[in-house]
Backbone as ProteinMPNN parsed JSONL, in Angstrom:
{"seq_chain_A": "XXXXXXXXXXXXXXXXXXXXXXXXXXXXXXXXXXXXXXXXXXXXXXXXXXXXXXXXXXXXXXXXXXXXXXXXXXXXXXXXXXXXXXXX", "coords_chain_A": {"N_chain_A": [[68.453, 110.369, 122.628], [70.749, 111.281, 120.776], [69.825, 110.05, 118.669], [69.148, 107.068, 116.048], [70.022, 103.505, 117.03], [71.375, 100.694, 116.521], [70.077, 98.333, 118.475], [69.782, 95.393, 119.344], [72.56, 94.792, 118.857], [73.406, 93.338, 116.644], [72.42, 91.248, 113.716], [69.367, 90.117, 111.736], [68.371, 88.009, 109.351], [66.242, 86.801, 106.987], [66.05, 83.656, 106.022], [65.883, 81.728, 103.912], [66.104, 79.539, 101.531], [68.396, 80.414, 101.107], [71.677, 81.063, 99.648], [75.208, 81.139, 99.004], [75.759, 82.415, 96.412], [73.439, 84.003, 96.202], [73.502, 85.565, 98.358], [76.001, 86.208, 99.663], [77.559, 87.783, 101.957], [75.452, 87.539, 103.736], [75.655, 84.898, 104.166], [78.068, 83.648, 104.556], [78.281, 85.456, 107.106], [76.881, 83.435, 108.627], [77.952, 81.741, 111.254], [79.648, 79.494, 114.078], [78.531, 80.405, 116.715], [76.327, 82.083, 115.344], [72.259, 82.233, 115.607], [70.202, 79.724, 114.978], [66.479, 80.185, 113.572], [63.743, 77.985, 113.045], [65.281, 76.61, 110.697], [66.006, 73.939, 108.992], [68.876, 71.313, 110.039], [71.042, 69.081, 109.195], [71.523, 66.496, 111.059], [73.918, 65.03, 111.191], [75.656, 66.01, 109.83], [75.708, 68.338, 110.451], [75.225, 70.711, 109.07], [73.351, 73.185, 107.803], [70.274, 73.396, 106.143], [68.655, 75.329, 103.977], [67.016, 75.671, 101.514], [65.121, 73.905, 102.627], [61.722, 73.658, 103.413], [60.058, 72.275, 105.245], [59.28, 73.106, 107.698], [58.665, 75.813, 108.142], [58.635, 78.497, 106.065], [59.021, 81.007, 106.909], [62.163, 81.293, 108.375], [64.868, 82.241, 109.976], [67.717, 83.843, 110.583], [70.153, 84.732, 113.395], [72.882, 87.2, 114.049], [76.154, 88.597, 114.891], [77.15, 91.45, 114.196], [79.253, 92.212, 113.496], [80.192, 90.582, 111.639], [79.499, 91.312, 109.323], [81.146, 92.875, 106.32], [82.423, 96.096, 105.955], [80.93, 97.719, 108.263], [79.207, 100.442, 109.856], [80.435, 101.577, 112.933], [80.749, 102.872, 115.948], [77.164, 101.697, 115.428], [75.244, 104.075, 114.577], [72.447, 106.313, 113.853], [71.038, 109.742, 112.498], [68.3, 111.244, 113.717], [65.343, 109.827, 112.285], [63.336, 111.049, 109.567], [61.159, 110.135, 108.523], [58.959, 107.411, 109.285], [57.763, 104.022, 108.757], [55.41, 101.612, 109.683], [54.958, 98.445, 109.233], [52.34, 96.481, 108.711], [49.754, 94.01, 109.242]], "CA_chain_A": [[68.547, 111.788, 122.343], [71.109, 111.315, 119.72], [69.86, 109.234, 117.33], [68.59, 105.731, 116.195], [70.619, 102.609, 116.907], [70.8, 98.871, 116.55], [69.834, 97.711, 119.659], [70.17, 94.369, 119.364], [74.165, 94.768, 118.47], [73.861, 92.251, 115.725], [71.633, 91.423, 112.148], [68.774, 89.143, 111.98], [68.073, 88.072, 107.882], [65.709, 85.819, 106.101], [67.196, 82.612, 104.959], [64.711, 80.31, 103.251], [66.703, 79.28, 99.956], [70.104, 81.158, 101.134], [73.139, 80.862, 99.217], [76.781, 82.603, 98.979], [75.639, 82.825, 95.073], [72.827, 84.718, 95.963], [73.695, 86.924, 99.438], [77.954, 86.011, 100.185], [77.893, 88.496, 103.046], [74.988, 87.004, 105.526], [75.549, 83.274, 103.97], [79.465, 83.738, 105.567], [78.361, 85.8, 108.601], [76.048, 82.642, 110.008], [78.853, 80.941, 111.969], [79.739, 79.49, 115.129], [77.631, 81.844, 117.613], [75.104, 82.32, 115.104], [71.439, 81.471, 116.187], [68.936, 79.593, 113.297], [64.951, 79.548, 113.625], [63.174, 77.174, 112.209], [66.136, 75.869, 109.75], [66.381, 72.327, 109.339], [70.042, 71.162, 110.63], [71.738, 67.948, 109.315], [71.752, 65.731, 112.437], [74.909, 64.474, 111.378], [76.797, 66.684, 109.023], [75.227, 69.842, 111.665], [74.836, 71.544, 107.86], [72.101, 74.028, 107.392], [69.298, 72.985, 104.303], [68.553, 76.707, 103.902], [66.217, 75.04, 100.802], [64.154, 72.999, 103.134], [61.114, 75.123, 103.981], [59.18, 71.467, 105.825], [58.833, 73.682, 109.278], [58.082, 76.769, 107.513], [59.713, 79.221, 104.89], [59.692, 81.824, 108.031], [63.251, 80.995, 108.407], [65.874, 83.258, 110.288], [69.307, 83.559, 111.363], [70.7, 86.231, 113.902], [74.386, 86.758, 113.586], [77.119, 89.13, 114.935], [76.974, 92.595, 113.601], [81.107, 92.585, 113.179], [80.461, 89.346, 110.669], [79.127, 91.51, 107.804], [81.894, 93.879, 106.309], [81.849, 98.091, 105.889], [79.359, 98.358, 109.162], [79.412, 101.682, 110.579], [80.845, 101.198, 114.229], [79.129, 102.383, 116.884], [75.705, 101.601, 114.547], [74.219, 105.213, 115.099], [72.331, 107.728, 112.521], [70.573, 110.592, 113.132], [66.858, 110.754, 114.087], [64.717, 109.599, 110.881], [62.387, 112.076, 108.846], [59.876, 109.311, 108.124], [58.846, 106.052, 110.147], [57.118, 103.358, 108.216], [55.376, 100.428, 110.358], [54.444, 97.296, 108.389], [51.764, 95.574, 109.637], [48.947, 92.783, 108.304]], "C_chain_A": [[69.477, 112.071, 121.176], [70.737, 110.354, 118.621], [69.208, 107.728, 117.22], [69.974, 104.87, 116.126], [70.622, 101.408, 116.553], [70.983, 98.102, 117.812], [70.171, 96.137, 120.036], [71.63, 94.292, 119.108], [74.429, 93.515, 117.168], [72.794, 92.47, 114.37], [70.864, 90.681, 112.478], [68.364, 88.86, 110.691], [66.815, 86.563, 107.768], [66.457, 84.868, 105.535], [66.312, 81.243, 104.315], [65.342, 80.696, 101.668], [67.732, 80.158, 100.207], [71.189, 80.527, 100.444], [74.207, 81.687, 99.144], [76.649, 82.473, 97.549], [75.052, 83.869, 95.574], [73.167, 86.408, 96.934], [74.924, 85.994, 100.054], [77.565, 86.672, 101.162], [77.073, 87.73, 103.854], [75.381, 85.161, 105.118], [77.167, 83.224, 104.708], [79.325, 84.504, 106.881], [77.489, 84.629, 109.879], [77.104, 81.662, 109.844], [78.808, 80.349, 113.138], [79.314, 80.65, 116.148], [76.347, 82.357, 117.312], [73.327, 81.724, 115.677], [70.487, 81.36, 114.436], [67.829, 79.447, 114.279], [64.762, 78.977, 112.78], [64.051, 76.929, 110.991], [66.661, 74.913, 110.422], [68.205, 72.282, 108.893], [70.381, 69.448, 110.382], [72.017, 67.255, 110.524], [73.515, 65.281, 112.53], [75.97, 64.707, 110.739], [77.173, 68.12, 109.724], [75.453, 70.58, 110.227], [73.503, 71.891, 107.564], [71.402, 73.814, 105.785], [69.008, 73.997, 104.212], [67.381, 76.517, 102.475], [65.351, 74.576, 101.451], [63.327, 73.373, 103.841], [60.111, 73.771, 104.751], [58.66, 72.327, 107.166], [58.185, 74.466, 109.05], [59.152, 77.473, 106.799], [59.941, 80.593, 106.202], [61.356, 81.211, 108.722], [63.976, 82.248, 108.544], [67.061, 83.051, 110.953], [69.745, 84.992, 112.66], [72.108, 85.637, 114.232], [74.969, 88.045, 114.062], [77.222, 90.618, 114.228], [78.513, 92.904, 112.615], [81.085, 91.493, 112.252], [80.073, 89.967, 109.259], [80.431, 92.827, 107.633], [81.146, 95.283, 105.9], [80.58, 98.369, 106.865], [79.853, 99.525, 109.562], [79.196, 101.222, 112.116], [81.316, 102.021, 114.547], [78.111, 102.486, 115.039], [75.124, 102.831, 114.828], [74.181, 105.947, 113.856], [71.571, 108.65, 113.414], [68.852, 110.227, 113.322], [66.422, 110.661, 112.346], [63.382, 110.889, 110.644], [60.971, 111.343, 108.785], [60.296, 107.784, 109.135], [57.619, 104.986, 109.117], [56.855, 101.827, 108.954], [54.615, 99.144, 109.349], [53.565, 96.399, 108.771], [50.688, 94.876, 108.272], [47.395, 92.719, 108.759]], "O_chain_A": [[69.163, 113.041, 120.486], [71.54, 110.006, 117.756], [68.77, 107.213, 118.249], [70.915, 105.245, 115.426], [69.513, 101.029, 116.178], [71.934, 97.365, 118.07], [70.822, 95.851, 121.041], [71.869, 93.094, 119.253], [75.503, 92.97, 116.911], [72.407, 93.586, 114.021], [71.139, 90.178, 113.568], [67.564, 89.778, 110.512], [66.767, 85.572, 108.497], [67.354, 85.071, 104.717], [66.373, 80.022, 104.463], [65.161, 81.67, 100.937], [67.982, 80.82, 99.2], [71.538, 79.394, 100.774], [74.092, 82.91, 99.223], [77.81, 82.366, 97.152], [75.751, 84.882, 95.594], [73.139, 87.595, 96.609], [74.683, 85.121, 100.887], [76.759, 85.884, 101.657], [77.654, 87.132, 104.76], [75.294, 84.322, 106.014], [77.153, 82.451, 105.666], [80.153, 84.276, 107.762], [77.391, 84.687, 111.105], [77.301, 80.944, 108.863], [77.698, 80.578, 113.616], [79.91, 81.726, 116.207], [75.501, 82.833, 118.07], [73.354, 80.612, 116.206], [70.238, 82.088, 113.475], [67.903, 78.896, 115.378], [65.341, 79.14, 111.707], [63.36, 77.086, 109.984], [67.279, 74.748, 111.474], [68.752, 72.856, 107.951], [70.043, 68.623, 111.231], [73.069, 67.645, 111.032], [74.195, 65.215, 113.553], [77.017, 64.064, 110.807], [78.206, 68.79, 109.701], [76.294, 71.428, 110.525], [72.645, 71.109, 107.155], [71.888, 74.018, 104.672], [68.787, 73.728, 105.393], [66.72, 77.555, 102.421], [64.3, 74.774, 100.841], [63.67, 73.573, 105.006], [59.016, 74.295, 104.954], [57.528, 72.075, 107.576], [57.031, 74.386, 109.47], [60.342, 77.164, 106.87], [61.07, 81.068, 106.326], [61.266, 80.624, 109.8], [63.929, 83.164, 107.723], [67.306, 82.166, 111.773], [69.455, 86.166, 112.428], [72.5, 84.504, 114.511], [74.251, 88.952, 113.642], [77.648, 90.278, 113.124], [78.743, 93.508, 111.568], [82.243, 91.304, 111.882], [80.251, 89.347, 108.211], [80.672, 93.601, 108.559], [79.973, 95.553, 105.645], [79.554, 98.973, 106.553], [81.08, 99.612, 109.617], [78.179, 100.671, 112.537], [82.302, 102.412, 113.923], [78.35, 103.084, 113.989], [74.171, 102.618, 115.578], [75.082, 106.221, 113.063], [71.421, 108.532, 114.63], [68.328, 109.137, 113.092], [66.992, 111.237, 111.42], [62.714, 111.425, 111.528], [59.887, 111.897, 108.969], [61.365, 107.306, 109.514], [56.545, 105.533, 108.868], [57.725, 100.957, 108.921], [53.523, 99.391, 108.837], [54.048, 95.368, 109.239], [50.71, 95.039, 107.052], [46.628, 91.918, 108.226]]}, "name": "protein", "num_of_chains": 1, "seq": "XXXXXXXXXXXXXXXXXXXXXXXXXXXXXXXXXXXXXXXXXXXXXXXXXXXXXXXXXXXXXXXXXXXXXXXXXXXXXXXXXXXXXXXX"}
C-alpha cells in the first residue's frame, strides 16, 4: 500500500567478463556470503574467472544490499507511473 520495494533485501547483477575496472561497486560487493550461478570457481585458489563463459555467459551473483554504497535504507519508492515487462 505504500510503495514498491526490494523484496529480496539484496542485488542480483550480471557478471560474465566482470571487473573492478569496469563495475568497482558490484565487483567489491561479491564477498563472503555472496551466492555465484554458473561462474566457474578456481578449485584451488576458490577465485572467480568472471571471463570464463564454458557453462554459459548467463552468469550471476546475488550479494547483500548493504555491500553497494549510497543505497536508500529501507529500499522503498513510491508506486511507479509505468511498468515495463520484458519478455522473449
Amino acid at each position: 500500500a505504500n510503495g514498491v520495494f526490494n523484496i529480496e533485501g539484496g542485488c542480483y547483477a550480471k557478471c560474465i567478463n566482470l571487473s573492478r575496472e569496469k563495475e568497482p561497486q558490484i565487483f567489491d560487493a561479491i564477498r563472503f556470503g555472496a551466492v555465484l550461478e554458473n561462474v566457474v570457481v578456481n578449485s584451488e585458489t576458490r577465485v572467480a574467472d568472471y571471463d570464463d563463459s564454458t557453462l554459459t555467459e548467463n552468469t550471476r551473483a546475488a550479494y547483500q544490499l548493504q555491500a553497494i554504497d549510497n543505497i536508500v535504507d529501507p529500499s522503498i519508492a513510491g508506486h511507479p507511473n509505468t511498468i515495463v515487462f520484458l519478455t522473449a
